[in-house]
VOGU-3710 file (C-alpha; in Angstrom, 3 decimals, decimal comma):
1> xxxxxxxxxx> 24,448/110,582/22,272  26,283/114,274/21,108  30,447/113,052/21,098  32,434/115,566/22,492  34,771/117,867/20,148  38,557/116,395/19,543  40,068/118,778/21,788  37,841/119,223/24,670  38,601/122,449/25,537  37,067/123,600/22,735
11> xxxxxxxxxx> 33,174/122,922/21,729  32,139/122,591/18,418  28,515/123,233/17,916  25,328/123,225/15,492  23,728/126,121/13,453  20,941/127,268/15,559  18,156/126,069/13,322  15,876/128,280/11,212  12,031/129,175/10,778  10,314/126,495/9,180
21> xxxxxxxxxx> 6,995/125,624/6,987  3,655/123,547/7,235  0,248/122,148/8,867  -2,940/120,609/9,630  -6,582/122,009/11,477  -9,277/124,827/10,662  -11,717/127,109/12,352  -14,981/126,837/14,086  -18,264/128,450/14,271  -19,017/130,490/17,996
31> xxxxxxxxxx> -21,318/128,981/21,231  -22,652/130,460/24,289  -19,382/129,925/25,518  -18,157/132,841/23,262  -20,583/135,253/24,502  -20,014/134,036/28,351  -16,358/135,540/28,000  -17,354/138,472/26,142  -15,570/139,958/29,053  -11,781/138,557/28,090
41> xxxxxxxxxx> -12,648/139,400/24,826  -12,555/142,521/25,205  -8,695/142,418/26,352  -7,398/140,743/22,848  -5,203/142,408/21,077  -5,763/143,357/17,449  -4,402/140,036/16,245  -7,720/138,512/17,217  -10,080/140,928/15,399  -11,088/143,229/18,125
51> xxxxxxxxxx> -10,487/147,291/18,687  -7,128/147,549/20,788  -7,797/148,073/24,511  -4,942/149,008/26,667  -2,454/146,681/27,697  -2,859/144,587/31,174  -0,357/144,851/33,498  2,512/142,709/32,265  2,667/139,515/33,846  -1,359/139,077/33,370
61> xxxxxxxxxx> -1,045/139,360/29,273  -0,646/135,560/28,760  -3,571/134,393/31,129  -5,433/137,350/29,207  -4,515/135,775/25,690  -5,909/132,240/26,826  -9,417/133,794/27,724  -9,318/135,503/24,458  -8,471/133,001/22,470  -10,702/130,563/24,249
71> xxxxxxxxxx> -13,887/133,360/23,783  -12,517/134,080/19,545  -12,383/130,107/18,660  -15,064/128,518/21,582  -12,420/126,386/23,264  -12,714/125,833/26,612  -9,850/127,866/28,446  -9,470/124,714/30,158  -8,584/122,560/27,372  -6,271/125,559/25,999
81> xxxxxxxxxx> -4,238/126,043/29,277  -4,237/121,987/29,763  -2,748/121,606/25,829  -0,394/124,403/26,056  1,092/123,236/29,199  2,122/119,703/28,261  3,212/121,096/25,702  5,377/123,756/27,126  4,481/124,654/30,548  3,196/128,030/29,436
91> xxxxxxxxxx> 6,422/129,164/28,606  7,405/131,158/25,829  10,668/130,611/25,124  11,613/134,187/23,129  9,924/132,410/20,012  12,913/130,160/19,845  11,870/126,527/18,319  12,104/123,183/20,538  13,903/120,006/19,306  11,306/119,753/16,892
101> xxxxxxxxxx> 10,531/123,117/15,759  7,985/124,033/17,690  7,332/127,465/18,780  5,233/129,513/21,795  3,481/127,932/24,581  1,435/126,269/22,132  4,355/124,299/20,542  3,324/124,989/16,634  5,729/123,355/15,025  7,030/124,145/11,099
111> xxxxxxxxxx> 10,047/121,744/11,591  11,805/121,265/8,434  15,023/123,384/8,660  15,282/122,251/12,109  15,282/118,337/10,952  17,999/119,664/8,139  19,770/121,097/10,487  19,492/118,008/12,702  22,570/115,659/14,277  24,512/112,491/14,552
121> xxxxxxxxxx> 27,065/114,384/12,086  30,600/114,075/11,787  33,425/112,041/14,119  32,687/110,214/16,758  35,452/109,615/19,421  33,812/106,886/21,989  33,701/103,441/21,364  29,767/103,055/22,313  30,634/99,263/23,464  33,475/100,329/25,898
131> xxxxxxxxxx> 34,872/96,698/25,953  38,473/95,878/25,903  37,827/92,308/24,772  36,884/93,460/20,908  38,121/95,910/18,550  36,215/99,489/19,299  33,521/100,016/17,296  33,494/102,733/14,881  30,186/103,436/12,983  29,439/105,428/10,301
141> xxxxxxxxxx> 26,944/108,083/11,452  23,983/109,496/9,163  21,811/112,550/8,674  18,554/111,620/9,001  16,054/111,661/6,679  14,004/114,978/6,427  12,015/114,379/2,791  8,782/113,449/4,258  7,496/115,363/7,243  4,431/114,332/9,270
151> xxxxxxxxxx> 1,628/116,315/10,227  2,834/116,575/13,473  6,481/118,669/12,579  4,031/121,020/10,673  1,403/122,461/12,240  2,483/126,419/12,215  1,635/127,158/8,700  -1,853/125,649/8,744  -2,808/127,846/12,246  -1,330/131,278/10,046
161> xxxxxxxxxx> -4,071/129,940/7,100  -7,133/129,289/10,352  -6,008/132,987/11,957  -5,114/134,990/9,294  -1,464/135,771/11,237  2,019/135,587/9,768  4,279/132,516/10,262  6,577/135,019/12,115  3,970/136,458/14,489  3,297/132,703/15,118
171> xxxxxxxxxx> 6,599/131,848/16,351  7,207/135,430/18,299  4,076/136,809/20,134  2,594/134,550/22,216  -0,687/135,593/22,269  -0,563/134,747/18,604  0,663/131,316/18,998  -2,080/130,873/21,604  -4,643/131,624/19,254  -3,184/129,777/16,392
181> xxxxxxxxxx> -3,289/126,902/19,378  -6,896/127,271/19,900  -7,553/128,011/16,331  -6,007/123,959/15,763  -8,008/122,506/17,854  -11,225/124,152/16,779  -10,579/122,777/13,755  -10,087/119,122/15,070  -13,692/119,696/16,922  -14,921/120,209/13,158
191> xxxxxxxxxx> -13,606/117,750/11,459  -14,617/115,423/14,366  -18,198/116,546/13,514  -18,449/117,157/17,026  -20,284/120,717/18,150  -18,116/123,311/20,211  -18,689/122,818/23,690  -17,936/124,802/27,101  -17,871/121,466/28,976  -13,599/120,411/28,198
201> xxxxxxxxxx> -15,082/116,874/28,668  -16,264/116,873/24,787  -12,917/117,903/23,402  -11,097/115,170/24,548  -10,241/113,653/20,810  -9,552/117,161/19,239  -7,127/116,968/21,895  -5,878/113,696/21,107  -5,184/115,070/17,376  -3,680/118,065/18,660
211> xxxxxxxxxx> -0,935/115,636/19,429  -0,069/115,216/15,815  0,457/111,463/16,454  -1,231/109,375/13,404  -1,801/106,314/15,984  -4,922/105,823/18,340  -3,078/104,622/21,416  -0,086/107,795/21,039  -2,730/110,123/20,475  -4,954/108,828/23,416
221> xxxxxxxxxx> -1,716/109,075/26,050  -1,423/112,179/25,168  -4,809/113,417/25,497  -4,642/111,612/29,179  -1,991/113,718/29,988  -3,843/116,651/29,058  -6,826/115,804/30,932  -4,400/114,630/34,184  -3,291/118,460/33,770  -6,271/120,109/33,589
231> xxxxxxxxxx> -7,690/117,906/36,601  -4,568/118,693/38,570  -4,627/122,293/38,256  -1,974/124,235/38,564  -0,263/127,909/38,581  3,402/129,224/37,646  5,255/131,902/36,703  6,395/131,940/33,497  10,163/132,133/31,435  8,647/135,630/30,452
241> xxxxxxxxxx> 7,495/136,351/33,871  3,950/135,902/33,063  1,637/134,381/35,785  -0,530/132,019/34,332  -2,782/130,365/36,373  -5,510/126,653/35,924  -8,001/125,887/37,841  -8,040/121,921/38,670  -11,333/120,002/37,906  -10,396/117,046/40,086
251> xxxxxxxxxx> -13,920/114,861/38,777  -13,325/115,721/34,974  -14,290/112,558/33,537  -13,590/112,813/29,239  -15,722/111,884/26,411  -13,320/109,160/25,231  -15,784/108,376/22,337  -14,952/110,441/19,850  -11,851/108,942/19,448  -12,876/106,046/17,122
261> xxxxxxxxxx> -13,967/108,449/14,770  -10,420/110,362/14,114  -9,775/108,005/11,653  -6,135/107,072/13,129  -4,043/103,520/12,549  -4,568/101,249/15,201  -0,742/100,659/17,430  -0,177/97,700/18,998  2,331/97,600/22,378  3,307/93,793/22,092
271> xxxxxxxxxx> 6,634/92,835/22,366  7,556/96,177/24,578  8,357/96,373/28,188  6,329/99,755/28,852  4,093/101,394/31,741  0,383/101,478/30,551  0,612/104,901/31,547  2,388/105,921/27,860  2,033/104,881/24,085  5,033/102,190/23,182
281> xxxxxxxxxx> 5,703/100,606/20,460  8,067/97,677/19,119  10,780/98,930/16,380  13,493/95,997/16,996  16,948/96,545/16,707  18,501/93,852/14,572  20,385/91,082/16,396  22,366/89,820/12,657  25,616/88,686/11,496  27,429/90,580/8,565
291> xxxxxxxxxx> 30,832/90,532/7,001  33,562/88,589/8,635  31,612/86,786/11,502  30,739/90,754/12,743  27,532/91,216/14,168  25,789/94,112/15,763  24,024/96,068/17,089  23,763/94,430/20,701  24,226/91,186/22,725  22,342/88,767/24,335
301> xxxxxxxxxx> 21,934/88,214/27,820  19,441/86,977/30,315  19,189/90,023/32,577  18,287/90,403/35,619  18,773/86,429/36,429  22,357/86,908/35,355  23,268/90,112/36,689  21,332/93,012/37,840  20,011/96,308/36,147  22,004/98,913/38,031
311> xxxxxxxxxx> 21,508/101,507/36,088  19,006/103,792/33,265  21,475/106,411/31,275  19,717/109,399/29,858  21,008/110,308/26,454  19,962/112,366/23,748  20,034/111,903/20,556  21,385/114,417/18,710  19,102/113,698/15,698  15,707/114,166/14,580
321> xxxxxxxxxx> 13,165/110,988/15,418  12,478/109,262/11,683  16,242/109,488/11,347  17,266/108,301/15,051  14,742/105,010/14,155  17,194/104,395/10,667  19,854/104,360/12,700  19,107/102,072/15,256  17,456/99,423/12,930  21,248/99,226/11,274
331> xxxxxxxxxx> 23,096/96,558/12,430  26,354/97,699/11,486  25,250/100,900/13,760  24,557/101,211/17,775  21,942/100,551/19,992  19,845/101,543/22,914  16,656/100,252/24,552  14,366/103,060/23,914  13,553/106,554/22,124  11,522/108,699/22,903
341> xxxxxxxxxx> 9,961/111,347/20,738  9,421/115,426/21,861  6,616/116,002/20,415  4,222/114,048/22,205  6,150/111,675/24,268  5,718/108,917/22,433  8,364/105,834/22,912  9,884/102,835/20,515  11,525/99,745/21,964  14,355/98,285/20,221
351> xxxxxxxxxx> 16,022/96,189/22,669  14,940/93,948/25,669  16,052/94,671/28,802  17,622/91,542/29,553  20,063/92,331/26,278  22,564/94,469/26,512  22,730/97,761/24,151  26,015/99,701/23,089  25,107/102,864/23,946  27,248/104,056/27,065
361> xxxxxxxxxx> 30,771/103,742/26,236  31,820/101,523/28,839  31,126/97,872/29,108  30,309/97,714/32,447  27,876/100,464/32,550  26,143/98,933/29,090  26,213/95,251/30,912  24,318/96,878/33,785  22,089/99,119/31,871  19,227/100,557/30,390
371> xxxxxxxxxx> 19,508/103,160/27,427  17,217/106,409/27,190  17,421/108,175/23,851  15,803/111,368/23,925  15,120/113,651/20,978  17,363/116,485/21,036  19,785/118,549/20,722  23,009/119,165/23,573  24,333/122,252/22,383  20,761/124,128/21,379
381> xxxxxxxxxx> 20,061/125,957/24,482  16,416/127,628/23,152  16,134/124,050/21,784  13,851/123,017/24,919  12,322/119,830/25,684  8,683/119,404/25,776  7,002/118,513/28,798  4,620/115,798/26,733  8,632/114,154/26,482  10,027/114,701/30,201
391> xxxxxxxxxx> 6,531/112,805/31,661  6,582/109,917/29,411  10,134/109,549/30,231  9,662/109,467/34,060  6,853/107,463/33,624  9,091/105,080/31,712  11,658/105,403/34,328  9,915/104,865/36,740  8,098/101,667/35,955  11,600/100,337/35,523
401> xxxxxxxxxx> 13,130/101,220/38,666  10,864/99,546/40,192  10,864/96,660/38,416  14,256/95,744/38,784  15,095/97,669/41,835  16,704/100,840/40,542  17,447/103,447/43,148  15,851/106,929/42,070  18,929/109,094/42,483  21,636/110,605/40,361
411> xxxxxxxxxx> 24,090/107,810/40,846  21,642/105,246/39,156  19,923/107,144/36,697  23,095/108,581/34,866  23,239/110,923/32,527  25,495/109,945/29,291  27,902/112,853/30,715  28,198/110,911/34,138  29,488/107,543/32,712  32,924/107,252/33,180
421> xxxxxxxxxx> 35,863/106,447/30,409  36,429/102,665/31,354  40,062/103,330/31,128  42,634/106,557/30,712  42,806/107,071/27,310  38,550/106,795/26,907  38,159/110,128/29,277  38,530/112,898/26,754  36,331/110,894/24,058  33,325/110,066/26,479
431> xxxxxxxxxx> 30,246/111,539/25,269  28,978/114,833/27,553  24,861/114,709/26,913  22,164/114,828/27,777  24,048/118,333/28,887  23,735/121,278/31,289  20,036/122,274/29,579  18,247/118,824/30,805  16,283/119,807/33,564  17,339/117,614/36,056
441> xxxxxxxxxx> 15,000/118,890/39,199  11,993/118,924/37,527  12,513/115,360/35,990  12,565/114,345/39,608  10,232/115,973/40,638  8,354/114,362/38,191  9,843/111,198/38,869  8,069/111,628/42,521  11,496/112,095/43,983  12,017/115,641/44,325
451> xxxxxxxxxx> 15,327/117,327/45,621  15,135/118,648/49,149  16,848/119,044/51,308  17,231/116,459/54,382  19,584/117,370/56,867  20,569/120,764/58,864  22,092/124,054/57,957  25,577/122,367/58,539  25,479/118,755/57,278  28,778/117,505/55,736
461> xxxxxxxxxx> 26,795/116,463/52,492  25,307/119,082/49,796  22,464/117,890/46,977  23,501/119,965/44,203  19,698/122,076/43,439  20,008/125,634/41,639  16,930/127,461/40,890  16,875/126,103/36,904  15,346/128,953/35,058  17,786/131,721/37,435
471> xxxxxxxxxx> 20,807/129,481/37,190  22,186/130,731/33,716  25,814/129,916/33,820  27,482/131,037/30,597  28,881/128,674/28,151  30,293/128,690/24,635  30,946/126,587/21,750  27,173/126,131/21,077  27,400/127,005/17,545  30,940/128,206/16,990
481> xxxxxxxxxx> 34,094/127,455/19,001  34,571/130,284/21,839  31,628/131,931/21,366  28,646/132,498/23,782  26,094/130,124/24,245  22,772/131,753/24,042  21,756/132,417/28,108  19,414/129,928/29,291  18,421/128,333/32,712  20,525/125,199/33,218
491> xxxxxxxxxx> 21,211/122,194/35,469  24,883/122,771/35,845  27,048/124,675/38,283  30,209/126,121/38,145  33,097/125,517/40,260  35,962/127,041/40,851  39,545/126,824/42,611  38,861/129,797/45,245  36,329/131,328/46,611  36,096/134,321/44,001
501> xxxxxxxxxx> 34,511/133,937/40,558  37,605/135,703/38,867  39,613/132,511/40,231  40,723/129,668/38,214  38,280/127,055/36,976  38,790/123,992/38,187  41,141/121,099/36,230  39,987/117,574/35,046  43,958/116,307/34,833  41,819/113,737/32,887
511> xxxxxxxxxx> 40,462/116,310/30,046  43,816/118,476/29,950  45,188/121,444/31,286  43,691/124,119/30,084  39,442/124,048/31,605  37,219/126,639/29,813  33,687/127,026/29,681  33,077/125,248/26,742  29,249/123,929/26,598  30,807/120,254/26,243
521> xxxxxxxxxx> 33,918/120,280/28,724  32,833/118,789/31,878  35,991/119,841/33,984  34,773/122,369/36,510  31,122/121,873/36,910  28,457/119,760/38,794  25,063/118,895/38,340  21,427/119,082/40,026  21,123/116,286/41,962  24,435/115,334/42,527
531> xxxxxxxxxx> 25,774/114,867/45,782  29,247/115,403/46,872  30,635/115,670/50,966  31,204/119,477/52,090  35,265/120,478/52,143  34,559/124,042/53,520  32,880/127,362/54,224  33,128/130,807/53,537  30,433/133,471/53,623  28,038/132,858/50,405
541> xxxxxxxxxx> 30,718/129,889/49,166  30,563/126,175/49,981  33,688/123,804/48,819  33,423/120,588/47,947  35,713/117,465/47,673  35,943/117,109/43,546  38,076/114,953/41,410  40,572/114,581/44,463  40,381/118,972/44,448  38,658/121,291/46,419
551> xxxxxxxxxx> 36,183/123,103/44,304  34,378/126,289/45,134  30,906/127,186/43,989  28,392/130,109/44,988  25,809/129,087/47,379  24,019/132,124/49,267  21,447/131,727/51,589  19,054/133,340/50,247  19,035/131,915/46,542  20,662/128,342/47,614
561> xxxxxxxxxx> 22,444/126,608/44,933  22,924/123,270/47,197  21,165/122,203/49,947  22,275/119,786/53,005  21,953/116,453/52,532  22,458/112,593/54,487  24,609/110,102/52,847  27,484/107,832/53,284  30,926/109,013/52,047  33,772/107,022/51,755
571> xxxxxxxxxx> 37,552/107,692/52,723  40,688/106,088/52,211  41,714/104,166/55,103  43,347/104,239/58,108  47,393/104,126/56,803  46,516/105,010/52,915  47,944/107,800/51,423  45,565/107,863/48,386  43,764/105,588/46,900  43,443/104,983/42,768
581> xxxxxxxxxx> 39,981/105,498/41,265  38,694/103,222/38,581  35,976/103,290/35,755  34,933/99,777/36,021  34,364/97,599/38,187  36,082/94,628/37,171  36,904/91,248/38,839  40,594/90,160/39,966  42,553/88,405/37,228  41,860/84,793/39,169
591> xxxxxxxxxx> 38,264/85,359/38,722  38,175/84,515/35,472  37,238/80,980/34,089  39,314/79,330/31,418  38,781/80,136/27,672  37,585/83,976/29,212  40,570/86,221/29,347  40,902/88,424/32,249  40,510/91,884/31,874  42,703/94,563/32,940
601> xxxxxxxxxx> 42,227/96,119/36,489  43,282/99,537/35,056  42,847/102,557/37,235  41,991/106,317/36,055  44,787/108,872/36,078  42,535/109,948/39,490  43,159/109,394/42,974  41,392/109,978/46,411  43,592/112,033/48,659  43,908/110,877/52,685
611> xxxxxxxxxx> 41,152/113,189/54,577  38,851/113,603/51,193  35,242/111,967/51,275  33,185/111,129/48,301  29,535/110,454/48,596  29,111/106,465/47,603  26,416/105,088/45,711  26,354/101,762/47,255  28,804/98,556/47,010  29,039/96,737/44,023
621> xxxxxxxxxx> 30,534/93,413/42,928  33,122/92,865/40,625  31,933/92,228/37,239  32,397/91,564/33,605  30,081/90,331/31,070  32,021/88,323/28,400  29,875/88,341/25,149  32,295/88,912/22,323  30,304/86,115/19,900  27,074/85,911/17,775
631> xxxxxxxxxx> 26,518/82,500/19,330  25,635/82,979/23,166  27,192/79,852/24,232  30,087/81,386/25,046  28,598/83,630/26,999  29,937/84,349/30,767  28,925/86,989/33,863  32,309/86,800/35,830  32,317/87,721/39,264  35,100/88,276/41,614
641> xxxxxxxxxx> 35,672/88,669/45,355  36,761/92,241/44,735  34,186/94,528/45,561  33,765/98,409/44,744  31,934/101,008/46,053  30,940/103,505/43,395  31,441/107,098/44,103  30,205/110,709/42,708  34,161/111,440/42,262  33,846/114,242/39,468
651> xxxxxxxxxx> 31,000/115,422/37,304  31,423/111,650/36,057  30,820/108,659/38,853  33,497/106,381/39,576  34,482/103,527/41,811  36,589/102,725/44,201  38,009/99,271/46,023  36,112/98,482/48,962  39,403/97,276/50,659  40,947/100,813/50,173
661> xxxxxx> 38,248/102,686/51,918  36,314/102,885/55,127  32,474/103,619/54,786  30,966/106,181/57,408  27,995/108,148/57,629  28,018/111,790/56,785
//
């Protein structure tokens, strides 16, 4: 949802958001269990009340603080690893905060600066409906509302008061915030009334209010997830280089029971079009007239009978959750069909999915869409998303592809930065997130679609895969113009106009002349799981055909940043110099019925040069949805005999006329 700066060549950004205050959970007494690890005890380190031993070797420390902290507070190590995982895949994250102020692998979160500090702030330069046929739309954006903060945002300062630590030592060592972790959910067993137990079946509802959620069904999806986890097993190596390892317990069955005690509000899913799978709830967005015969925030259609669902666009949201849900229940404001919330993946319909949301800046991308709000932050590198958020949203995604027949690739499921201006003047004011920190290959992979490769060493196609945590490209603007970006792993790429790093970037004629580095200009860079058809060779370098350019990007052997790929690429055809490239789809001007007026076949100031290819995402028709009325009478789906074939032209799709190309394999 983040709009790009007014001159995109140079990135505006956010404050990088401050330590924060506030909790929930207390201690418990010890078990057998405690004396049965007596052993990892032993390794603590004086922040869990035991003489200082000497340090393990260094990439063992975090696996050792987990079987401390299991032994101090009589948590299964289990449940701990299991917790601390969907929370934050072990990772530490140099004790910056999430989107949501949470710190450490155990994501204790003391949130309020961070929801202060939060987005959807100043001037807004895309028209969120895209469509020529009104005025654009221009809403007034809001900070959210921080007075009030659940439990959930606030969970830091109550595991300092259980362990006896500092806030700071909280956030920063992550042995600490492990044991502050355990410490939490020790304190959930109590209040439970339940007895510590070595047997992670019995702690399956202090898990569940680990979650912070204040609903029965949220906090049961998340403790699933946990307990999925824990079954799975599983073993990485960590941001901080630690190897942390879990055993999997494939026939854990949980204690479910315990639930019904916790004393949370009952949530109902009715009315939402959700996977059982994850907790969903209905939070409508208002379908209501105002002022002069305006109305907002969406239309309605009768999709997919009337035209298909093409497309789901990740966005994010550039604001903190109780403020995001404000916005969205405006009418004079936007819309999208779902959020989704970090801290425990929980989701809120507003819109049906056969209505159409204003949410991707072109028409015919909204028309054939579904919208994924995300809470977060673009240009907040050490802002990371939780892993509770990325699962529900695959399993969200998904359940919808499949539904309606959604191809599983990155030329269906967009991100916001892939949608293309509908017309000329739109490109520099398109929006740019969810940005180059969304981790597009694990989302995949979680997806059940992972990117590999599928062709030979030599294959004319290249799936854009960089290893995310190495790939640390360096940007700027994050939180003042031209300067560094702190360095993160990232989903993008760079590209350039040689094969040499000290070459020029490569120009968007689109975006200006002048292509920097900035976090939001998307001139010279690609993204993981984009494809795009192989221009040339040289050494550790692979070009590829880009925004009618060839565009140069490091790709050694040994640490690939592509790999080879199958897919059909289009070409201009036999006698065609060029051939102009379009941001919509729309039908010839004869196409359209009487009392509808046609809509302007306007190409991009792009073109595909003679002997360029383009990897295509498939043919579509020509198409406009004409809903410019509260009353849906009027309503029309025009279709044409002009068809397209869409193509990953740029960083941004676009499309092409299936009369001015041929098709062919790669």
């Amino acid at each position: 949802m983040r709009p790009p700066p007014a001159d995109p060549a140079r990135a505006t950004g956010r404050t990088r958001r401050a330590p924060l205050a506030r909790a929930r959970l207390r201690s418990a007494g010890r078990t057998p269990v405690a004396l049965r690890a007596l052993a990892a005890a032993a390794l603590t380190l004086p922040l869990l009340g035991v003489a200082p031993t000497p340090a393990p070797p260094a990439p063992s420390r975090l696996q050792e603080a987990f079987a401390a902290a299991s032994a101090r507070y009589d948590v299964p190590q289990s449940v701990l690893l299991g917790v601390s995982y969907l929370q934050s895949r072990w990772d530490a994250h140099g004790g910056a905060p999430s989107v949501t102020g949470g710190y450490g692998p155990m994501h204790l979160t003391d949130a309020r600066a961070a929801l202060a500090a939060s987005g959807h702030h100043g001037e807004d330069t895309e028209d969120p409906r895209g469509d020529d046929a009104r005025p654009p739309l221009r809403p007034q954006t809001r900070a959210p509302r921080t007075a009030e903060l659940p439990d959930r945002l606030t969970t830091l300062p109550e595991a300092a008061r259980l362990t006896g630590l500092g806030p700071e030592r909280l956030r920063e060592d992550p042995a600490a915030n492990v044991a502050g972790g355990a410490a939490l959910l020790a304190e959930a067993q109590r209040r439970l009334g339940a007895p510590a137990s070595d047997d992670p079946a019995h702690w399956y509802a202090a898990v569940a209010l680990f979650s912070g959620a204040d609903d029965t069904a949220t906090a049961a999806a998340y403790a699933n997830d946990v307990f999925e986890v824990i079954r799975a097993g599983g073993q990485r190596v960590t941001d901080a280089g630690q190897r942390v390892a879990l055993a999997a317990r494939p026939g854990l069955v949980p204690d479910t029971s315990a639930l019904a005690r916790a004393g949370l509000r009952g949530a109902s899913a009715a009315g939402t079009e959700c996977p059982e799978t994850v907790s969903c709830e209905w939070i409508p967005a208002p379908y209501e007239e105002f002022g002069e015969g305006d109305y907002g925030n969406h239309d309605l259609g009768n999709r997919p009978s009337s035209q298909p669902i093409r497309y789901i666009v990740v966005h994010d949201t550039e604001g903190a959750w109780e403020g995001v849900l404000d916005m969205v229940q405006d009418p004079t404001y936007v819309s999208w069909q779902y959020s989704l919330r970090s801290t425990d993946g929980h989701i809120a319909q507003h819109v049906k999915a056969k209505d159409v949301a204003w949410h991707a800046g072109n028409w015919y991308v909204n028309a054939a869409s579904i919208g994924l709000e995300h809470e977060g932050f673009l240009a907040e590198p050490d802002a990371w998303y939780t892993e509770a958020m990325y699962r529900s949203s695959a399993r969200l995604v998904r359940y919808l592809a499949g539904k309606y027949g959604i191809p599983l690739d990155r030329q269906h499921i967009l991100g916001h930065d892939t949608v293309p201006g509908p017309t000329t003047a739109t490109v520099p004011g398109m929006h740019t997130d969810p940005g180059p920190y969304w981790d597009w290959r694990h989302y995949f992979e979680l997806l059940g679609r992972p990117l590999k490769a599928t062709a030979g060493r030599n294959a004319g196609v290249v799936t854009i895969r960089p290893d995310y945590a190495a790939n640390r490209p360096v940007f700027t603007g994050c939180e003042s113009a031209g300067e560094p970006c702190a360095t993160h792993g990232s989903s993008a790429v760079r590209l350039y106009s040689d094969h040499d790093e000290s070459s020029p970037l490569i120009r968007d004629i689109g975006l200006g002349p002048a292509p920097t580095t900035g976090v939001n200009d998307l001139s010279s860079r690609v993204s993981t799981g984009q494809q795009y058809a192989v221009a040339d060779r040289w050494g550790d370098w692979t070009a590829i055909w880009y925004l009618g350019q060839k565009a140069w990007f490091r790709n050694p052997a040994e640490r690939p940043t592509a790999v080879p790929a199958r897919a059909e690429v289009v070409t201009p055809r036999k006698g065609l110099d060029s051939v102009p490239v379009y941001g919509r789809a729309y039908p010839e001007k004869e196409a359209y019925p009487e009392g509808v007026p046609a809509q302007a076949v306007s190409p991009l100031p792009y073109t595909v040069p003679k002997g360029q290819k383009y990897v295509t995402g498939g043919e579509v028709p020509g198409e406009y949805y004409y809903a410019v009325t509260f009353d849906g009478a009027s309503h029309r789906v025009v279709r044409g005999e002009d068809r397209y074939y869409q193509i990953q032209f740029g960083h941004r799709v676009g499309f092409v006329r299936a009369a001015d190309v041929t098709v062919t394999p790669s």
